[in-house]
N, C-alpha and C positions, 0 to 999 in steps of 0.2 A: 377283604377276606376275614378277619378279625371282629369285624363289625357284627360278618353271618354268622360268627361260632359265638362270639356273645349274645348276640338273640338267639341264636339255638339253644344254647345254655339256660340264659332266665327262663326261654318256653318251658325248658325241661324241668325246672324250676318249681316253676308255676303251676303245673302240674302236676307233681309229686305234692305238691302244696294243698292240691285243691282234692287229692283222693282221699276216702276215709280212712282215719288213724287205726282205726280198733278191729278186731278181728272177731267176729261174729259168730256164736258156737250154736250147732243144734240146738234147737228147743226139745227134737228129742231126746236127750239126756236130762231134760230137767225131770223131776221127779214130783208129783203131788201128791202129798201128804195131809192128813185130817189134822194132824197136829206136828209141832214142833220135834222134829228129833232127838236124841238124846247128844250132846257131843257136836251141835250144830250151834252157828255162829247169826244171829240175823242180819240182814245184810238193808235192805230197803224195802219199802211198799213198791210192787208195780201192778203197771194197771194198763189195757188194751183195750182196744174200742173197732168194731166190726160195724160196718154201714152197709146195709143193703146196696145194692146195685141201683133199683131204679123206688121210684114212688111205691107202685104196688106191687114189688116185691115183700115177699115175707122176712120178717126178722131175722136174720143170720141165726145158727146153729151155737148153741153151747160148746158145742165141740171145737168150732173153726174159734170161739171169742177164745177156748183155751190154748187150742193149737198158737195164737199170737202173744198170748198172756208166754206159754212158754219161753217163743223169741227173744220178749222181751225180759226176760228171766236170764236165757243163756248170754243175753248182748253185753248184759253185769258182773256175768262169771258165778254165775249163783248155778246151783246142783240141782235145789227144787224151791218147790213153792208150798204154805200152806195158809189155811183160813182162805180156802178163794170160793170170794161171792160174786155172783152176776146181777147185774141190772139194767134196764131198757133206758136210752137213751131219750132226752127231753129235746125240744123243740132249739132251744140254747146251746146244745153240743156242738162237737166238729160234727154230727151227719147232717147237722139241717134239718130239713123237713125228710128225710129219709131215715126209716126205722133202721135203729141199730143198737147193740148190744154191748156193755164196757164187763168185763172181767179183771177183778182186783184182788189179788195176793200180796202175801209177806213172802219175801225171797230170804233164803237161808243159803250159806254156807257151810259142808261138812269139813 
């Protein structure tokens, strides 16, 4: 009996071990900005990358490479973002031979 509650135990364990620590905020709350706010703190570059679905599919949307640029804005604790450029992805990316799109900002805190 002891044996089962200590392997139910480590399971429980192991488990708790293996879910993600951090707690993941809207990206709609992040905000994008042309420039730097007044009273804002910078926090990091981030940067997202959108891959098309198949070969000849069309390049992902600006809109969707920001919608992830945000995620990856809120997953930092940052409020917004600004200076964000886009650019097509080369042959050597994570998309492979599939057209895809990276969005890169400066994340700020207020």
């Amino acid at each position: 009996m002891r044996v089962a509650v200590a392997c139910i135990a480590i399971a429980l364990v192991l488990v708790g071990c293996a879910s993600p620590s951090r707690v993941v905020g809207s990206g709609a709350n992040v905000t994008v900005a042309p420039d730097l706010p007044l009273h804002a703190s910078i926090m990091q570059r981030v940067s997202a990358m959108i891959c098309a679905d198949s070969f000849i599919a069309p390049t992902p949307s600006s809109a969707d490479a920001l919608k992830a640029l945000q995620d990856e804005a809120a997953a930092i604790g940052a409020s917004g973002v600004y200076k964000v450029k886009y650019a097509q992805t080369g042959l050597l990316d994570r998309c492979g031979l599939l057209p895809g799109l990276e969005a890169t900002a400066i994340a700020y805190r207020m």
